[in-house]
C-alpha positions in Angstrom: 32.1 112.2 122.4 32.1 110.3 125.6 35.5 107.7 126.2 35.3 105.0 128.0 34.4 105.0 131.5 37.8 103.0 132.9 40.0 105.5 131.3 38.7 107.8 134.8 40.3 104.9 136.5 43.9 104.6 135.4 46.7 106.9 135.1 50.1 106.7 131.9 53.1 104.8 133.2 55.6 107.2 135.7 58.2 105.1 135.0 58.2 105.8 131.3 56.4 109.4 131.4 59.9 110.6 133.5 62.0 108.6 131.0 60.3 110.1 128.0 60.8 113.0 129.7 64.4 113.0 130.4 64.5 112.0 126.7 62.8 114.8 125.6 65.1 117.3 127.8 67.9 115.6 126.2 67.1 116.3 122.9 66.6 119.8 123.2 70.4 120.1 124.1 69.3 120.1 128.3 71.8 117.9 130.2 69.9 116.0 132.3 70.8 112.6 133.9 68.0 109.7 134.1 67.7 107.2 136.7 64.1 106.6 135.6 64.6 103.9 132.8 63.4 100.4 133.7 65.8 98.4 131.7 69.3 97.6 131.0 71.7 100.0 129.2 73.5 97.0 127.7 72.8 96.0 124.1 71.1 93.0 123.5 73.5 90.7 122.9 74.9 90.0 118.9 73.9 85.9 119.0 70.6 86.8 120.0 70.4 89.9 117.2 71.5 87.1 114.7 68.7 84.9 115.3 66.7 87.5 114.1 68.3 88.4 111.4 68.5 84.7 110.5 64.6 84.6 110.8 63.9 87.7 109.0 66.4 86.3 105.8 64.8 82.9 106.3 61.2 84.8 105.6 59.9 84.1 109.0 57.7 87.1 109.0 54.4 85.6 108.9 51.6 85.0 111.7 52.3 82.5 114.4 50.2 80.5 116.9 48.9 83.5 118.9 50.5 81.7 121.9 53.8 81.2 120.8 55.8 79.2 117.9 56.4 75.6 119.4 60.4 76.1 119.0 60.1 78.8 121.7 57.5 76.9 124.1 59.4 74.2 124.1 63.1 76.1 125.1 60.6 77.9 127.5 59.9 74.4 128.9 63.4 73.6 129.3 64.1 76.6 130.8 61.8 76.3 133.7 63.5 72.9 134.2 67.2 74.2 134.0 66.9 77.5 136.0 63.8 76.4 138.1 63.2 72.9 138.9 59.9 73.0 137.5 58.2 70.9 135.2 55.5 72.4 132.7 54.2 70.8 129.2 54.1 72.9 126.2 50.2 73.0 126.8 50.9 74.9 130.1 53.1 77.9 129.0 51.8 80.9 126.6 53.7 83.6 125.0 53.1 87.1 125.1 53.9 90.7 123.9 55.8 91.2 127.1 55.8 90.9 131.0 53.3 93.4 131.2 51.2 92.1 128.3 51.2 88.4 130.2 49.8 90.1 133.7 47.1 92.1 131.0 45.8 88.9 129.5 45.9 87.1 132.4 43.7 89.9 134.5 41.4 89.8 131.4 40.9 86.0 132.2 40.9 86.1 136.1 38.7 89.3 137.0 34.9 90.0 137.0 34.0 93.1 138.6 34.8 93.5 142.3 37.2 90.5 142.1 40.1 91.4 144.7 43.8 91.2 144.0 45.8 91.9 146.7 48.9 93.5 145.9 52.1 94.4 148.0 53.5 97.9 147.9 55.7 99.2 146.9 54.6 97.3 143.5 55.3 97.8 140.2 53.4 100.9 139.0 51.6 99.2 136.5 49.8 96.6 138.5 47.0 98.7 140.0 46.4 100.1 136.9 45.8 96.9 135.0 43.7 95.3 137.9 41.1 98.1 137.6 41.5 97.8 133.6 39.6 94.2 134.3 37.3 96.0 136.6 38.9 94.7 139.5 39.8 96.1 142.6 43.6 96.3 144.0 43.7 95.6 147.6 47.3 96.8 148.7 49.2 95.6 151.6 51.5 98.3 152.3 55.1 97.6 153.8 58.1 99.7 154.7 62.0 99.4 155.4 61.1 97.4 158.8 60.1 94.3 157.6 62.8 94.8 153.9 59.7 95.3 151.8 58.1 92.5 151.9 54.7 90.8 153.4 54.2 88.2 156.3 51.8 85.3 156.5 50.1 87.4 158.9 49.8 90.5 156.7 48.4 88.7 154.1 46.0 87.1 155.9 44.0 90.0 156.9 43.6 90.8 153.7 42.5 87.5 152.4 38.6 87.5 152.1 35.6 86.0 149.8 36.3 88.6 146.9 40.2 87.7 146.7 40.8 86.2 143.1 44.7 86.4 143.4 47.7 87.7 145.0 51.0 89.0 143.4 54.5 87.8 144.4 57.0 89.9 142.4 60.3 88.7 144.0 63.2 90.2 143.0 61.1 93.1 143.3 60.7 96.7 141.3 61.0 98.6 143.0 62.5 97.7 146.2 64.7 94.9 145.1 63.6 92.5 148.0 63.5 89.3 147.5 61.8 86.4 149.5 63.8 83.8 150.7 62.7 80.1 150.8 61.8 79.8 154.3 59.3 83.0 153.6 58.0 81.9 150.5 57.3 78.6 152.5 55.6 80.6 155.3 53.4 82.3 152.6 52.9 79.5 150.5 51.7 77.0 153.8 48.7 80.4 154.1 47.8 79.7 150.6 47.5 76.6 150.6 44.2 77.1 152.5 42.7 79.3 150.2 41.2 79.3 146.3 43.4 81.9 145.7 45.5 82.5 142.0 48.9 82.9 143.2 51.2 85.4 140.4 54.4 85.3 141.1 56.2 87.7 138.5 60.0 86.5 138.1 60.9 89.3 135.5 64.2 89.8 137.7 65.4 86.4 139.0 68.7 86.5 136.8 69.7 89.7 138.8 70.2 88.9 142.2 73.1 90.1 144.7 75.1 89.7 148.3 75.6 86.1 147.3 71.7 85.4 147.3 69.5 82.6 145.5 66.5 82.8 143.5 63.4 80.8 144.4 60.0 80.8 142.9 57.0 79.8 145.7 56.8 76.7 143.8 60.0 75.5 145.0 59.1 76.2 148.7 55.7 75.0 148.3 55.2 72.7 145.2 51.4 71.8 145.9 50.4 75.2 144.7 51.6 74.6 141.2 47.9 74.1 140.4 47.0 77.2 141.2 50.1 79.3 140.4 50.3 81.7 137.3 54.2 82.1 136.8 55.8 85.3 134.5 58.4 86.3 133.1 60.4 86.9 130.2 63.4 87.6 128.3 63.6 91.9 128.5 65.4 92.0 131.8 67.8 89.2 131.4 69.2 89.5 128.0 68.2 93.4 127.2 65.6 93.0 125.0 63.0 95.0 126.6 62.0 96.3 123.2 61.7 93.0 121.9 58.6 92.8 123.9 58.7 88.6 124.2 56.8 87.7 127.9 55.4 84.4 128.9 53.8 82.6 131.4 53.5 79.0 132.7 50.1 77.4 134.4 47.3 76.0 134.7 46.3 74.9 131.2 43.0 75.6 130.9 43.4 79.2 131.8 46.5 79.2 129.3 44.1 78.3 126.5 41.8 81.3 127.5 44.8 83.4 127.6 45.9 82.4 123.8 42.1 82.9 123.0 42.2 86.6 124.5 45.2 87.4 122.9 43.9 85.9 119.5 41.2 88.9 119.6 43.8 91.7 120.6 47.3 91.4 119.0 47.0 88.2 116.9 50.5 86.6 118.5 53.8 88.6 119.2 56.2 89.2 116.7 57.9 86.5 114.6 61.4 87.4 114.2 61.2 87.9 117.9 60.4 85.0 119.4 63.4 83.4 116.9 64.9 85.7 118.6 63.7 84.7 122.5 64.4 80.8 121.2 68.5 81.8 121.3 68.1 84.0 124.1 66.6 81.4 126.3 68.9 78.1 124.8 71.8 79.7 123.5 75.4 81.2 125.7 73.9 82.6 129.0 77.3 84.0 129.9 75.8 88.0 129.2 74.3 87.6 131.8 77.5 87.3 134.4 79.0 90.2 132.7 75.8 92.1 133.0 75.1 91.2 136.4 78.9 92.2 137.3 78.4 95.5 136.2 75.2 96.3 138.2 77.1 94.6 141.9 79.5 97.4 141.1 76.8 100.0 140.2 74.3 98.9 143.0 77.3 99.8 145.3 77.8 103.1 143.8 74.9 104.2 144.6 73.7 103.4 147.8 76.7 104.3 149.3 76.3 107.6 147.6 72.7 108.0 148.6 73.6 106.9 151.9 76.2 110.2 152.6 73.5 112.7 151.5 72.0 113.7 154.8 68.3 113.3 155.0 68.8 110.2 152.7 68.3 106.1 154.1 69.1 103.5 151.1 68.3 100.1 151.8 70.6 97.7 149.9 68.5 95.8 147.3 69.2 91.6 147.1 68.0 92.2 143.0 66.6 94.2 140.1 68.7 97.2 139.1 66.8 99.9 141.4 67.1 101.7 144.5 64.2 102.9 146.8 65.9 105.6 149.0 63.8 106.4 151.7 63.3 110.8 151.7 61.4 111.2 154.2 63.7 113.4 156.8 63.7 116.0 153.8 60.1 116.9 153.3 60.8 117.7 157.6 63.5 120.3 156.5 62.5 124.2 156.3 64.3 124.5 153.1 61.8 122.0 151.7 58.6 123.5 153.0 59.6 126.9 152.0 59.6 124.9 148.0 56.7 123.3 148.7 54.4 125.4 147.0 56.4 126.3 144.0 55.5 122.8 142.3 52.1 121.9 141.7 52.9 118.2 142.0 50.1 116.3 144.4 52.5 114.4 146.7 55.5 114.8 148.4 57.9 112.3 146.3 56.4 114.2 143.5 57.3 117.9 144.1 60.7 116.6 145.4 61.3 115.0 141.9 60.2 117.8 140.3 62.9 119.9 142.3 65.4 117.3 141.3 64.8 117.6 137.9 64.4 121.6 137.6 67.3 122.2 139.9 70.0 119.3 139.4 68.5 118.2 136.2 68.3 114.7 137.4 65.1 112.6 136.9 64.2 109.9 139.3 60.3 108.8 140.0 58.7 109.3 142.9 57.7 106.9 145.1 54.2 107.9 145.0 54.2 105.8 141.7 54.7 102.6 143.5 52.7 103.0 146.6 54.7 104.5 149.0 55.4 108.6 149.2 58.0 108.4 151.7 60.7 107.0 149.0 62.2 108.2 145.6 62.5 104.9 142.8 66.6 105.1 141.3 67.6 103.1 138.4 70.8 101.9 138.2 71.0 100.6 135.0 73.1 103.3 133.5 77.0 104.3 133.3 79.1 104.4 136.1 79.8 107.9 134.6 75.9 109.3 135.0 75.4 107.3 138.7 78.7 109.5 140.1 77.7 113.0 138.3 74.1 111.9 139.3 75.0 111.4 142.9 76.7 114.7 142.7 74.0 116.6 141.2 71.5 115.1 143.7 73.8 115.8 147.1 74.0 118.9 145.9 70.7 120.0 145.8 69.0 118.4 148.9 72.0 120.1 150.8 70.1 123.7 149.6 67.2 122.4 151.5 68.8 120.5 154.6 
């Protein structure tokens, strides 16, 4: 039998193929360290857990609204007033079975074939992917260490034709951890404002934000473009719950209602007790989130000064998110690299080097390939203090047998 032609298109997840990996090393008695995970190591917190406990006793179990029960809309409302300055209606924000569920729908909605969406790299591994899912074509602006990550007016512009349907702002980013500032959002968001562009700007991160920054959406640099501004997020990041799998996005209303309709035909509507859940998440104690964010200052420090003594090694210090995006590129230069080269079957560069970092210091980070750029290696933090030292160790280690 013949599958689908767009399964040719796409690849599975790296970020959770080297986690389930590591797992799977772990639980055949193989010590192995992972910086691959993508979420907190923190458990969600117990008010939060008894919201949902509450629900399930209460016998909140059955269907919702596909978009979301109205108690969560609304505290998703408020929200984006408290934390954002920005005003939505209930009729303008959708609920979805996760952050990467709410970019899914949303492509679904946007895309007929050949639409452009112009993406940023390093991006989040997933976002090609689900462009060409919608038979749409990622345009990628790549960027480097020079300009922090992140895109110029300028860039964008020559990229910016009659196919673009939309372009992705993911600020804190994964997996750089740049983030824009206001004056540069403003600078983008004066460019778009000359263009019938979708703007997504993908605010997964914003509670997680270091070296005494501040978040800001585009919208709060450039508040004419509400109109045409899809904005995600949801409540994995900041409160743990990435199994929870509660997104949602706020915008224009009519393609909210489209949306809710394609979700209707796929999933039905996210799960009950969870979105009780999300309601105390989102309206209840937010003071997890200082503790949380307290430990990964600490963390973030660990490790890129660590990253930054192993010769061959340049860490840029990330302003959010919970990764690092070392920059390896002096070691693929070394002999002791080349000589290795050939012993790994990987395609790129990042990819044989993980693969060495995995066989030979049983640590497992993701390559950079994964996100755009083959130069770098992608380092979650999220872990122990414990793991990021013995990581560190493990990792200095074996780069100094090919340096």
């Amino acid at each position: 039998m013949e599958l689908a032609y767009r399964l040719k298109k796409i690849k599975p997840s790296a970020t959770l193929a080297v986690t389930a990996l590591a797992n799977s090393l772990k639980a055949q008695g193989v010590d192995v360290i992972g910086f691959g995970s993508g979420e907190p190591d923190f458990d969600t917190p117990q008010p939060i857990k008894d919201a949902a406990i509450k629900a399930l006793a209460d016998g909140k179990t059955k269907y919702t609204p596909s978009g979301g029960i109205p108690e969560l809309k609304k505290a998703i409302v408020q929200k984006f007033k408290r934390d954002n300055n920005l005003e939505y209606k209930v009729s303008e924000v959708t609920v979805n079975c996760g952050g990467k569920h709410s970019f899914y729908n949303l492509m679904q909605v946007l895309l007929n074939s050949g639409d452009e969406v112009i993406i940023p790299a390093p991006y989040w591994v997933s976002y090609p992917d689900i462009v060409l899912l919608a038979d749409g074509t990622p345009v990628v602006i790549h960027t480097d260490e020079l300009t922090n990550f992140k895109i110029t007016p300028e860039m964008l512009k020559k990229h910016i034709n009659k196919k673009t349907k939309a372009v992705i702002i993911n600020s804190p980013s994964n997996p750089t951890g740049s983030m824009y500032t206001l004056d540069e959002l403003k600078a983008l968001g004066e460019l778009l404002k000359n263009y019938d562009i979708c703007i997504i700007t993908d605010d997964i991160y914003e509670s997680i934000v270091y070296n005494g920054k501040k978040f800001y959406n585009i919208l709060n640099a450039t508040p004419e473009l509400k109109s045409k501004t899809m904005v995600l997020n949801g409540v994995s990041k900041t409160y743990s719950m990435t199994g929870w799998r509660i997104g949602y996005m706020a915008g224009d209303e009519t393609i909210i209602k489209q949306v809710e309709m394609v979700q209707s035909q796929s999933v039905s509507n996210p799960t009950s007790i969870a979105q009780w859940a999300a309601v105390e998440a989102i309206m209840g104690n937010q003071s997890f989130i200082d503790e949380m964010l307290q430990a990964f200052t600490r963390r973030k420090e660990m490790i890129v000064n660590g990253l930054n003594e192993i010769n061959g090694v340049e860490c840029h210090n990330p302003d959010g998110a919970f990764y690092v995006f070392p920059n390896v590129k002096k070691i693929y230069q070394c002999n002791g690299f080349k000589h290795i080269i050939d012993n790994y079957k990987d395609d790129s560069l990042s990819s044989k080097l993980s693969s060495y970092l995995l066989e030979e210091a049983r640590v497992a980070v993701v390559p950079g390939v994964a996100f755009g750029s083959d130069n770098n290696l992608r380092l979650s933090f999220a872990t122990s203090d414990k793991s990021i030292i013995e990581g560190l160790k493990r990792i200095k280690e074996a780069i100094e047998k090919l340096v």
